[in-house]
Every structure is written in structure tokens, then in C-alpha cells.
N, CA, C and O atoms as CSV, one atom per row, in Angstrom:
chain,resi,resn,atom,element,x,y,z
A,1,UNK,N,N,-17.866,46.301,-81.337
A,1,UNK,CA,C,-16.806,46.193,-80.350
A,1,UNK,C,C,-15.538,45.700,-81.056
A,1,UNK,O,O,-15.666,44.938,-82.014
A,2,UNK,N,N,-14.275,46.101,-80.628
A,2,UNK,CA,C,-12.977,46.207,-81.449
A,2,UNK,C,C,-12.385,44.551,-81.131
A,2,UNK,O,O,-12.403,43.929,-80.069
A,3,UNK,N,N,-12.051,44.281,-82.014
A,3,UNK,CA,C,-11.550,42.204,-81.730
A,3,UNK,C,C,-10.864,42.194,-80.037
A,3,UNK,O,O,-11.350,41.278,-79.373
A,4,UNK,N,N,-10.150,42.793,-79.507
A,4,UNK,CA,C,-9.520,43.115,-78.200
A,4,UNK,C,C,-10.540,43.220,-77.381
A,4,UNK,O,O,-10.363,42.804,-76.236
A,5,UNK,N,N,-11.419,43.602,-77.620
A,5,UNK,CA,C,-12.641,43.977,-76.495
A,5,UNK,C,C,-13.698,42.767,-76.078
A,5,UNK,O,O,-13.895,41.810,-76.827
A,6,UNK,N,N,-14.381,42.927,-74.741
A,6,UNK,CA,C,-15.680,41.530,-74.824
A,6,UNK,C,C,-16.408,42.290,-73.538
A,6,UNK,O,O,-15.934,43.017,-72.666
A,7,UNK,N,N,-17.645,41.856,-73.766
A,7,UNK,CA,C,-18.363,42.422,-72.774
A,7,UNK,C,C,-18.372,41.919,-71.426
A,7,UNK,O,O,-18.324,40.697,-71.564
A,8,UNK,N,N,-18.391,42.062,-70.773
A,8,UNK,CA,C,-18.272,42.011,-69.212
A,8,UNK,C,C,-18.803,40.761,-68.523
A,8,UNK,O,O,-18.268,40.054,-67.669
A,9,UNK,N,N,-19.904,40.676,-69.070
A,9,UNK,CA,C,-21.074,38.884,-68.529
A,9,UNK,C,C,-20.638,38.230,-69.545
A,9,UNK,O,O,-20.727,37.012,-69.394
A,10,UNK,N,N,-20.231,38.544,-70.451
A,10,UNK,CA,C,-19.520,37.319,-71.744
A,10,UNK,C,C,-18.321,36.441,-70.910
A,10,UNK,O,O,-18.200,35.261,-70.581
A,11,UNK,N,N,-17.382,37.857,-70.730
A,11,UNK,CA,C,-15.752,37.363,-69.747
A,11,UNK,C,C,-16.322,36.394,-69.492
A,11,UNK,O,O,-16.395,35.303,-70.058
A,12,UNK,N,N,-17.012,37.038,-68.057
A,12,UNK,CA,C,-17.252,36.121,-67.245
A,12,UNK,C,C,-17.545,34.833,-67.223
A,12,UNK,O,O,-16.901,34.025,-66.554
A,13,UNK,N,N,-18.858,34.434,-68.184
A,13,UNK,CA,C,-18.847,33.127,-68.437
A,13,UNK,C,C,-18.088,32.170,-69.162
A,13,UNK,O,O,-18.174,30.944,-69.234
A,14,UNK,N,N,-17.251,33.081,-69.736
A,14,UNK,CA,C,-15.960,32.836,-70.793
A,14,UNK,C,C,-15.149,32.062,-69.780
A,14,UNK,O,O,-14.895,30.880,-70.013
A,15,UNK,N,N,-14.623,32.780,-68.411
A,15,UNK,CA,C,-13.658,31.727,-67.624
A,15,UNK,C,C,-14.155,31.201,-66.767
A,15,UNK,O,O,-13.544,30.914,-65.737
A,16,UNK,N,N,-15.400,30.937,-66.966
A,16,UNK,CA,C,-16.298,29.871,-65.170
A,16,UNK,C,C,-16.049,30.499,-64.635
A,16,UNK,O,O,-15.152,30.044,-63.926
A,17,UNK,N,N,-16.304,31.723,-64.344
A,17,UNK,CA,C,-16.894,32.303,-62.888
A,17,UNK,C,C,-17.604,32.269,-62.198
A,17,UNK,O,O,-17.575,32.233,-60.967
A,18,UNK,N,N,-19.053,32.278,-63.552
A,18,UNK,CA,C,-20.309,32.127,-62.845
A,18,UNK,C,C,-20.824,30.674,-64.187
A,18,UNK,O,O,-20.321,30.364,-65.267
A,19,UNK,N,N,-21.773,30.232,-63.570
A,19,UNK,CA,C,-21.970,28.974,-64.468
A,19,UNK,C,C,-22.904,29.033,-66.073
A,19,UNK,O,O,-22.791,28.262,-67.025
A,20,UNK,N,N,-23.831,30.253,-65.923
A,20,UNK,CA,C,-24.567,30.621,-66.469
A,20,UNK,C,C,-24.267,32.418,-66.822
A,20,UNK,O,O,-23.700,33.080,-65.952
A,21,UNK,N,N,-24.683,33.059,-68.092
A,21,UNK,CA,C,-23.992,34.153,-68.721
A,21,UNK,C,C,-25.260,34.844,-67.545
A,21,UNK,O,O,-25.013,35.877,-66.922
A,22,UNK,N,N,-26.074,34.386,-67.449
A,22,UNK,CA,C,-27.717,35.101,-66.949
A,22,UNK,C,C,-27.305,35.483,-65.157
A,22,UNK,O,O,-27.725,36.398,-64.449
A,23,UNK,N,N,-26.274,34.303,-64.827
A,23,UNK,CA,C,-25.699,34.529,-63.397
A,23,UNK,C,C,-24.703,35.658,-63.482
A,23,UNK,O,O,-24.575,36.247,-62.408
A,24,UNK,N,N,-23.851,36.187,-64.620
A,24,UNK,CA,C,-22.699,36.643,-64.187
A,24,UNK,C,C,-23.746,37.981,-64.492
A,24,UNK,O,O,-23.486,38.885,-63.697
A,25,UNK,N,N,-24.590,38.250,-65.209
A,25,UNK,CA,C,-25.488,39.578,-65.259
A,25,UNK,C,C,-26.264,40.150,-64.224
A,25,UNK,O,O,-26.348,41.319,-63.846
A,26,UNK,N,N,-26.899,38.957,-63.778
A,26,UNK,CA,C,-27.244,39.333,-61.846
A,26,UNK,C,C,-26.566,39.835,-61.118
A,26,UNK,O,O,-26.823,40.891,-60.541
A,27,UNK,N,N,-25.408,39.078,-60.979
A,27,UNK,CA,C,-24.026,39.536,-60.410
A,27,UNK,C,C,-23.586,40.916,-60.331
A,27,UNK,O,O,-23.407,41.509,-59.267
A,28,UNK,N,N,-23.390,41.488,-61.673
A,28,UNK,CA,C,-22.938,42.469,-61.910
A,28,UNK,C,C,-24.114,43.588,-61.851
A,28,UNK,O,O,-23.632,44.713,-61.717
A,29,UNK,N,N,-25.541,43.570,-61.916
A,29,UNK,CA,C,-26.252,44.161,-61.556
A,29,UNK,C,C,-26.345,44.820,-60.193
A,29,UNK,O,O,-26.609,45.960,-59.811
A,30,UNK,N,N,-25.978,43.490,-59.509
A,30,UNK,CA,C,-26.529,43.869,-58.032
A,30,UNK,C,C,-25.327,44.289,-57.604
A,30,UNK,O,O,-25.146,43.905,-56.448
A,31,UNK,N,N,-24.308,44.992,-58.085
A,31,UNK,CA,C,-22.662,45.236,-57.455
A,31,UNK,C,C,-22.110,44.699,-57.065
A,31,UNK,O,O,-21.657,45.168,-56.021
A,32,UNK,N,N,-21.526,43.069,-57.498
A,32,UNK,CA,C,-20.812,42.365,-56.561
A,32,UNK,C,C,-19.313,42.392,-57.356
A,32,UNK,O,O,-18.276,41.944,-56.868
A,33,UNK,N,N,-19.478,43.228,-59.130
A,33,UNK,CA,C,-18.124,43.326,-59.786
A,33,UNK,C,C,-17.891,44.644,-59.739
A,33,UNK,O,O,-18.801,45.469,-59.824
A,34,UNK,N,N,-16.104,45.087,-59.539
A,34,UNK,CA,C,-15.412,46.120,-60.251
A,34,UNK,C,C,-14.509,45.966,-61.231
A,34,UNK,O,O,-13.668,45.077,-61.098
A,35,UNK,N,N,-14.505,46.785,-62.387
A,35,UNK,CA,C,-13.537,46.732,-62.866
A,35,UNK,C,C,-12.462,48.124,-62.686
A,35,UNK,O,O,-12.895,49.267,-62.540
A,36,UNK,N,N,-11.323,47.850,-62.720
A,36,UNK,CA,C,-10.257,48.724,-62.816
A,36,UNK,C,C,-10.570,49.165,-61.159
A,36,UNK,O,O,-10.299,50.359,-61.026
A,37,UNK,N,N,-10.946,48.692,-60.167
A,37,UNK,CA,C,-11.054,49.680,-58.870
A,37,UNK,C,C,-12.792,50.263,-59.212
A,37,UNK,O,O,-13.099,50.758,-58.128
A,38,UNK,N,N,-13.546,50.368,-59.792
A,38,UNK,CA,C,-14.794,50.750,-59.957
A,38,UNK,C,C,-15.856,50.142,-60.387
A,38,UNK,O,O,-16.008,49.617,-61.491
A,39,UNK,N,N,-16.717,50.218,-59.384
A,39,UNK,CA,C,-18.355,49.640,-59.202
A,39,UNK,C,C,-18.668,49.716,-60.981
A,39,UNK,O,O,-18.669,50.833,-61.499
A,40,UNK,N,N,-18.913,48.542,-61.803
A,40,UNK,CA,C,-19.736,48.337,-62.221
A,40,UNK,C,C,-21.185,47.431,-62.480
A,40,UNK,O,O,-21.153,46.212,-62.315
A,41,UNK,N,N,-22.055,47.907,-62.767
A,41,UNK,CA,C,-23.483,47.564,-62.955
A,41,UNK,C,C,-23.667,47.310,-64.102
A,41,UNK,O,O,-24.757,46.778,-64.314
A,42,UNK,N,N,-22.851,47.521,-65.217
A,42,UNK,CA,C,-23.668,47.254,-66.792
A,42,UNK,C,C,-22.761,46.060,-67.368
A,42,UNK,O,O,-21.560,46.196,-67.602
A,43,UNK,N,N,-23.506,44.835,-67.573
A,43,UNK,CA,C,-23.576,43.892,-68.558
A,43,UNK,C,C,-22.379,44.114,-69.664
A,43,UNK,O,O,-21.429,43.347,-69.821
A,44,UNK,N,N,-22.623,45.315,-70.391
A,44,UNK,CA,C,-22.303,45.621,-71.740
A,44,UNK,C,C,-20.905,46.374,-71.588
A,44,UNK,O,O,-20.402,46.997,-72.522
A,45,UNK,N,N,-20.247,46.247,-70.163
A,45,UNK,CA,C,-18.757,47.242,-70.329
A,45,UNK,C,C,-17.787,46.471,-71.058
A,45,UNK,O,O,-17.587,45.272,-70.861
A,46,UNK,N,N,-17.320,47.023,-71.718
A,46,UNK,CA,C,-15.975,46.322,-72.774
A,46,UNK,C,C,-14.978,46.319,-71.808
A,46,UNK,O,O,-14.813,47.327,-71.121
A,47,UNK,N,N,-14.106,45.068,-71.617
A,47,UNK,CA,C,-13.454,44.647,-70.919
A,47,UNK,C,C,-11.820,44.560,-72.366
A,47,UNK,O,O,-11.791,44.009,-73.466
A,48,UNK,N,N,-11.185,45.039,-71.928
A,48,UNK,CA,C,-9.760,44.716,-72.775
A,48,UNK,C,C,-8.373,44.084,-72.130
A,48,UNK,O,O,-8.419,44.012,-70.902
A,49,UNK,N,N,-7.573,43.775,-72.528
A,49,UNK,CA,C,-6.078,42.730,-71.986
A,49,UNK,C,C,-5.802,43.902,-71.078
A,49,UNK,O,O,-5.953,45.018,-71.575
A,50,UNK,N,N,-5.410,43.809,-69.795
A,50,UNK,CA,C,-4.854,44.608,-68.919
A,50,UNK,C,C,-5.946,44.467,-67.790
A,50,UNK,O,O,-5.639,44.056,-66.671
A,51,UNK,N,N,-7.471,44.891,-68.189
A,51,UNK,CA,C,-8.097,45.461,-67.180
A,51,UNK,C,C,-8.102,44.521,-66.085
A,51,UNK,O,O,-7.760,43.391,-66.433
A,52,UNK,N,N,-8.473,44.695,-64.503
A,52,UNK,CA,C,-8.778,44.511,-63.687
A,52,UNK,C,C,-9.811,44.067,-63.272
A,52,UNK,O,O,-10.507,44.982,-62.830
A,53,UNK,N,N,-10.372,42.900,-63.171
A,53,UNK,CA,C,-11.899,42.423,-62.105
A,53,UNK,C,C,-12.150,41.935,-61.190
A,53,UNK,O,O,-12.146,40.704,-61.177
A,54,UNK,N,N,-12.489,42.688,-59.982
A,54,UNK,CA,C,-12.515,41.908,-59.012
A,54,UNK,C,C,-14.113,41.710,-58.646
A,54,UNK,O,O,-14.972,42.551,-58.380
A,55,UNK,N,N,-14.185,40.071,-58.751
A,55,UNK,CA,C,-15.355,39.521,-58.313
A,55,UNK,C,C,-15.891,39.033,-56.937
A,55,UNK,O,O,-15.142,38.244,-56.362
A,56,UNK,N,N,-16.951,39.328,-56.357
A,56,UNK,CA,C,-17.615,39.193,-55.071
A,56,UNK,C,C,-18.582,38.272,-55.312
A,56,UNK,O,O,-19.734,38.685,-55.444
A,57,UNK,N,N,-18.278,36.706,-55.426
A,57,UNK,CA,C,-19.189,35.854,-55.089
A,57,UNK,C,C,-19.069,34.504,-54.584
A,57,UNK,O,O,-17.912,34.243,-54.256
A,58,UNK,N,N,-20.001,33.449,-54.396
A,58,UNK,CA,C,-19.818,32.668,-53.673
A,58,UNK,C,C,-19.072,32.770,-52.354
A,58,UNK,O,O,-18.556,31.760,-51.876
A,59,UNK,N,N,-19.008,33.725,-51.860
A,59,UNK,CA,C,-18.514,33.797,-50.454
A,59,UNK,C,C,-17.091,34.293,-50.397
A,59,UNK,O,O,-16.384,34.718,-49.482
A,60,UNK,N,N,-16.908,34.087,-51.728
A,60,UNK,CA,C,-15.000,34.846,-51.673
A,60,UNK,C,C,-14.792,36.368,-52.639
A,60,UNK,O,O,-15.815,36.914,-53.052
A,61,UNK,N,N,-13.994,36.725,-52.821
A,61,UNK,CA,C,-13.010,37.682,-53.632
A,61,UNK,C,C,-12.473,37.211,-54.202
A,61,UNK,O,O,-11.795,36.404,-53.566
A,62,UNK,N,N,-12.241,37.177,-55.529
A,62,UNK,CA,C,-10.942,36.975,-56.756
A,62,UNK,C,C,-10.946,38.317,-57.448
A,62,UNK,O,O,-12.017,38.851,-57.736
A,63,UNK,N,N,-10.035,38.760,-57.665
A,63,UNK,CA,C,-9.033,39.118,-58.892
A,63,UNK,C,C,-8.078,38.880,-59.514
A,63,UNK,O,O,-6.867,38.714,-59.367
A,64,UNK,N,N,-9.098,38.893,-60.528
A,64,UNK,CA,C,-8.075,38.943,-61.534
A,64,UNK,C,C,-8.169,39.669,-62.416
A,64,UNK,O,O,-9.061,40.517,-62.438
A,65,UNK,N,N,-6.889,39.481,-63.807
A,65,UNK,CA,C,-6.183,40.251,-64.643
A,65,UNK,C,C,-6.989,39.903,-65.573
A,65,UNK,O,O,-7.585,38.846,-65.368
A,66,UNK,N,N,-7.328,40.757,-67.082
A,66,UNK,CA,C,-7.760,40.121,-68.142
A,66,UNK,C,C,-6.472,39.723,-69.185
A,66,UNK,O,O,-5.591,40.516,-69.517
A,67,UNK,N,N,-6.543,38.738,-69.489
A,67,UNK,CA,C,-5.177,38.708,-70.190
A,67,UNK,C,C,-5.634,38.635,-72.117
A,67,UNK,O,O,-5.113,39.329,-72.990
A,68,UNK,N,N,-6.721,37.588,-72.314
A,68,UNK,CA,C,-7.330,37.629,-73.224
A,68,UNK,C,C,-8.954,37.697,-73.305
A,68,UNK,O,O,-9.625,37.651,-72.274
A,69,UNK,N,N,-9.592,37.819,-74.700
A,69,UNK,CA,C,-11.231,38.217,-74.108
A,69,UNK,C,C,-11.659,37.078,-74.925
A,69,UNK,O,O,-12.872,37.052,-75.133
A,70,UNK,N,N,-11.063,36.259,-75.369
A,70,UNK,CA,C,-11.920,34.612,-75.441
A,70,UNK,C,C,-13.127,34.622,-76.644
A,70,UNK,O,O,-13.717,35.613,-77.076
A,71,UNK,N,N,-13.298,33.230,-77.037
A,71,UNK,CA,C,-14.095,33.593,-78.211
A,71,UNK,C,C,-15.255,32.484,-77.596
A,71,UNK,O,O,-16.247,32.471,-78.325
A,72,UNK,N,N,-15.333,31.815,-76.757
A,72,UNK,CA,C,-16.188,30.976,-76.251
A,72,UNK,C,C,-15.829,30.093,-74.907
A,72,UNK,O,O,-14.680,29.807,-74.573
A,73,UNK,N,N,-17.184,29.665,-74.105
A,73,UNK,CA,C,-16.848,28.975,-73.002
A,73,UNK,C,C,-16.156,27.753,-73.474
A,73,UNK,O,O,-16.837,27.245,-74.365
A,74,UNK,N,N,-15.446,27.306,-73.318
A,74,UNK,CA,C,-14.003,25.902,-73.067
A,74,UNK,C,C,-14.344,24.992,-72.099
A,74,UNK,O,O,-15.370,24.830,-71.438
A,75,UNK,N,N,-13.413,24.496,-72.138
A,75,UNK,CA,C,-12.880,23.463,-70.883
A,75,UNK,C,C,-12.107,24.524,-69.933
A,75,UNK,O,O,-11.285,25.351,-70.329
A,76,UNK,N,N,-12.464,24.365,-68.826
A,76,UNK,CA,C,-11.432,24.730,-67.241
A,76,UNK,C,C,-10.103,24.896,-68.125
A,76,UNK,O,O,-10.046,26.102,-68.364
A,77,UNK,N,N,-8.898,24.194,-68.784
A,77,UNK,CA,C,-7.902,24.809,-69.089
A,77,UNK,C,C,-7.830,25.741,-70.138
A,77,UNK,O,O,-6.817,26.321,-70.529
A,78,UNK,N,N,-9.025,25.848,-70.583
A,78,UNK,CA,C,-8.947,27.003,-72.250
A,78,UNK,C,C,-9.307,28.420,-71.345
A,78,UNK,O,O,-8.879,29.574,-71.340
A,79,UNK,N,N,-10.098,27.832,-70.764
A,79,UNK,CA,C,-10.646,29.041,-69.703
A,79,UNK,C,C,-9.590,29.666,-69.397
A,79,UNK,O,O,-9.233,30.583,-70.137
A,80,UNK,N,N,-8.702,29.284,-68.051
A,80,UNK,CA,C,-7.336,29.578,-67.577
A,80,UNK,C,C,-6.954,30.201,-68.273
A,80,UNK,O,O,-6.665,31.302,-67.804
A,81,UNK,N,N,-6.682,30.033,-69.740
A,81,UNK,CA,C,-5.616,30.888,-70.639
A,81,UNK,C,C,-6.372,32.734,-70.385
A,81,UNK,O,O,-5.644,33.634,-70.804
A,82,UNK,N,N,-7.210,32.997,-69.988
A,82,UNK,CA,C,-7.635,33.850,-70.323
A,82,UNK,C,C,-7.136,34.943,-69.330
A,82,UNK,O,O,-6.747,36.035,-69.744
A,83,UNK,N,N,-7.152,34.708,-68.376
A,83,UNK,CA,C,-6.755,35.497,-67.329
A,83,UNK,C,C,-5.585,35.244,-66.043
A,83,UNK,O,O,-5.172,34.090,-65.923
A,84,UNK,N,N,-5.096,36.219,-65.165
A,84,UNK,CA,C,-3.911,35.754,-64.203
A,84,UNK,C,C,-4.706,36.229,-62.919
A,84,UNK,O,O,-5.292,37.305,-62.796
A,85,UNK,N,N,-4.587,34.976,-61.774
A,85,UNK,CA,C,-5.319,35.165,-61.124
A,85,UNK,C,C,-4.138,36.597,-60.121
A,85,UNK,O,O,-2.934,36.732,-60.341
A,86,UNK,N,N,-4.844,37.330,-59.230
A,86,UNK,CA,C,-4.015,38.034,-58.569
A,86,UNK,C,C,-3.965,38.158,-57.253
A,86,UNK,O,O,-4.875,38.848,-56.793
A,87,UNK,N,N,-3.114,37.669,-56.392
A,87,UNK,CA,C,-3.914,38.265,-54.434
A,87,UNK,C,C,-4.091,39.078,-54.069
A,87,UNK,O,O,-3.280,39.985,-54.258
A,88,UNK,N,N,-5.299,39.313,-53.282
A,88,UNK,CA,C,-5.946,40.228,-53.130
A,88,UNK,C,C,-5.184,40.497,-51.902
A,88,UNK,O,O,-5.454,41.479,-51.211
């Protein structure tokens, strides 16, 4: 995968979305993510600066922007750097 790129349940646990990498893979299994406007199901989609995710859990909707694809889970503000949240 190209340095710009990260896989999809990585992101995720990359900015606390989900608490566990094993949660954001459930997640995305069972269709609760799109990226760009489209249903994905696979773990392994390369996510790059621009794309789009909108997540369906804990009872709400977020999207957001990918802004960077992160080299590890952080603290809540390293996290932040990674993405812009957007209203839905």
C-alpha cells in the first residue's frame, strides 16, 4: 500500500471511532460504513486524503473527511489531526 494510503479498520481505530481495530471490522462487515457515498464491507479498502466516511454507530452518523492516514492510535488530539469532521 502507497505511504498516502491505510486500510479502512486501521483509520478507524487510528481516530477513536471504534475502541478496538476488531470493533471497527465488525462494523464495517455488517454495513454500518461508506466510503465516498458507497457501502463498504472489506476491512482492507485503502482509504487516501480526500476520501469520504460516513460511519453508522453508536446510535449516531458522522462524517467525515480523511485528511491524513496516521501511523498509529494517539491521544484524542493526535487523533483529531487526522480528519475534518463534516455535517451531515
Amino acid at each position: 500500500m502507497a505511504e498516502d494510503q491505510i486500510r479502512l479498520d486501521k483509520w478507524l481505530f487510528f481516530t477513536r471511532a471504534f475502541k478496538t481495530r476488531a470493533l471497527a471490522v465488525q462494523r464495517i462487515e455488517a454495513g454500518g460504513i461508506r466510503v465516498n457515498g458507497q457501502p463498504c464491507r472489506k476491512p482492507g479498502r485503502a482509504l487516501r486524503p480526500g476520501d469520504e466516511v460516513v460511519i453508522s454507530a453508536h446510535g449516531a452518523l458522522r462524517v467525515l473527511r480523511v485528511i491524513a492516514p496516521g501511523t498509529r492510535r494517539g491521544p484524542a488530539d493526535e487523533a483529531r489531526l487526522l480528519y475534518e469532521e463534516i455535517d451531515g
